[in-house]
C-alpha positions as CSV (number, residue, x, y, z in Angstrom):
1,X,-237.9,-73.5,66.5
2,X,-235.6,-76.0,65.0
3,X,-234.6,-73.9,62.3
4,X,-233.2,-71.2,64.4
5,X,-231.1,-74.0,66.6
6,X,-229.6,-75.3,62.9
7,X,-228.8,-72.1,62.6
8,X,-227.0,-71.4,65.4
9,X,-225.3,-74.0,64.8
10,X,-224.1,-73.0,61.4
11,X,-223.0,-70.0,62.7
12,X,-221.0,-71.4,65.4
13,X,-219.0,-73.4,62.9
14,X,-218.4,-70.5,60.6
15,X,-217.2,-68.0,63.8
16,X,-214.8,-70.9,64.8
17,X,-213.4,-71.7,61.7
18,X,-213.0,-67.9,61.2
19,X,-210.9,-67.7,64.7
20,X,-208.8,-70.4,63.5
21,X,-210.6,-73.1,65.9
22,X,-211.8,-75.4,63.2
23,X,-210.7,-75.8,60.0
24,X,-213.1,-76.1,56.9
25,X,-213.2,-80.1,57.1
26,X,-214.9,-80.3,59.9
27,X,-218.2,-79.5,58.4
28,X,-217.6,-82.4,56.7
29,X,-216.4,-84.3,58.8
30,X,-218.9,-87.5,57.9
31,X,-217.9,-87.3,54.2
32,X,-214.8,-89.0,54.3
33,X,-214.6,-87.9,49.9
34,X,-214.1,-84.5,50.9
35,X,-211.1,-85.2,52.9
36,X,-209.0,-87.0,50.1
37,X,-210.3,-84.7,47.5
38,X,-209.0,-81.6,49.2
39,X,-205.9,-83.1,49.6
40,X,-204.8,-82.3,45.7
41,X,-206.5,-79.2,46.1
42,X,-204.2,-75.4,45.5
43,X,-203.9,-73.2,48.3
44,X,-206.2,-70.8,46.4
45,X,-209.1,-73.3,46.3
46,X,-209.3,-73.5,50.0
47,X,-208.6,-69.5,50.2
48,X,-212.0,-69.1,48.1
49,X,-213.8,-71.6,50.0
50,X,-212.9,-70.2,53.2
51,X,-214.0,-66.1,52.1
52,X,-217.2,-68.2,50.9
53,X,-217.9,-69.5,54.0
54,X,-217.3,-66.5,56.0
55,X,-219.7,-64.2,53.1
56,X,-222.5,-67.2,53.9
57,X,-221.9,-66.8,57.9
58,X,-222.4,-63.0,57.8
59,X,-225.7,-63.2,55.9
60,X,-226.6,-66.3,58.2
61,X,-226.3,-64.3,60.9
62,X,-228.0,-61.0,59.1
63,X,-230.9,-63.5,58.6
64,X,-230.7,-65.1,61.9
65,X,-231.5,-61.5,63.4
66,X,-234.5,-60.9,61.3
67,X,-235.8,-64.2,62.4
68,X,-235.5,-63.3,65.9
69,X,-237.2,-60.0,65.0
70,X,-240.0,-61.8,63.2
71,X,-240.8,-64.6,66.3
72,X,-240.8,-61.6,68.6
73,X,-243.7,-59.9,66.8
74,X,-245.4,-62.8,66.5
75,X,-247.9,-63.9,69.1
Protein backbone atom coordinates (compact mmCIF):
# COMPACT_ATOMS: atom_id res chain seq x y z
CA UNK A 1 0.00 0.00 0.00
CA UNK A 2 1.52 3.29 -0.92
CA UNK A 3 0.20 5.05 1.91
CA UNK A 4 1.88 2.93 4.47
CA UNK A 5 5.46 3.38 2.46
CA UNK A 6 4.71 7.46 2.72
CA UNK A 7 4.31 6.80 5.97
CA UNK A 8 7.21 5.16 6.81
CA UNK A 9 8.79 7.53 5.29
CA UNK A 10 7.49 10.36 7.37
CA UNK A 11 8.34 8.62 10.24
CA UNK A 12 11.82 8.00 9.36
CA UNK A 13 12.35 11.69 8.96
CA UNK A 14 10.81 12.63 12.17
CA UNK A 15 12.97 9.70 14.25
CA UNK A 16 16.18 11.21 12.55
CA UNK A 17 15.63 14.64 13.06
CA UNK A 18 14.69 13.68 16.69
CA UNK A 19 18.32 11.88 17.06
CA UNK A 20 19.84 14.90 15.83
CA UNK A 21 20.52 13.27 12.21
CA UNK A 22 18.60 15.75 10.22
CA UNK A 23 17.63 18.86 10.97
CA UNK A 24 14.02 20.28 10.25
CA UNK A 25 15.04 21.73 6.72
CA UNK A 26 15.45 18.79 5.23
CA UNK A 27 11.82 18.13 4.84
CA UNK A 28 11.96 20.90 2.85
CA UNK A 29 14.58 20.57 1.20
CA UNK A 30 12.91 21.42 -2.46
CA UNK A 31 11.42 24.65 -1.14
CA UNK A 32 14.32 26.76 -1.28
CA UNK A 33 11.57 29.91 0.66
CA UNK A 34 11.76 27.94 3.66
CA UNK A 35 15.38 28.06 3.94
CA UNK A 36 15.78 31.95 3.76
CA UNK A 37 12.68 32.42 5.74
CA UNK A 38 13.96 30.52 8.68
CA UNK A 39 17.00 32.25 8.66
CA UNK A 40 15.30 35.55 10.61
CA UNK A 41 13.41 33.13 12.55
CA UNK A 42 13.95 33.14 16.92
CA UNK A 43 15.33 30.23 18.51
CA UNK A 44 11.87 29.66 20.02
CA UNK A 45 10.17 29.29 16.59
CA UNK A 46 12.22 26.48 15.57
CA UNK A 47 11.90 25.01 19.32
CA UNK A 48 7.98 24.86 18.71
CA UNK A 49 8.29 23.54 15.25
CA UNK A 50 10.56 20.90 16.29
CA UNK A 51 8.06 19.54 19.68
CA UNK A 52 5.43 19.86 16.70
CA UNK A 53 7.05 17.62 14.62
CA UNK A 54 7.94 15.15 17.09
CA UNK A 55 3.85 15.34 18.67
CA UNK A 56 2.85 14.58 14.71
CA UNK A 57 5.59 11.52 14.49
CA UNK A 58 4.23 9.89 17.63
CA UNK A 59 0.64 9.89 16.48
CA UNK A 60 2.08 8.90 12.85
CA UNK A 61 3.35 6.15 14.22
CA UNK A 62 0.25 5.36 16.77
CA UNK A 63 -1.72 5.44 13.40
CA UNK A 64 0.72 3.59 11.46
CA UNK A 65 0.21 0.63 13.96
CA UNK A 66 -3.45 0.55 13.59
CA UNK A 67 -3.04 0.44 9.99
CA UNK A 68 -0.96 -2.51 10.14
CA UNK A 69 -3.60 -4.03 12.54
CA UNK A 70 -6.40 -3.13 10.06
CA UNK A 71 -4.51 -4.82 6.68
CA UNK A 72 -3.89 -7.82 8.84
CA UNK A 73 -7.58 -8.51 9.49
CA UNK A 74 -8.34 -7.94 6.26
CA UNK A 75 -8.44 -10.66 3.68
Amino acid sequence: MNSSLTLDSVIRMGERIEAGEADLRDLFEEDQGFADADEGREPDTNEKQLRELLAATTKLKSLHSRIEVIEEKTP
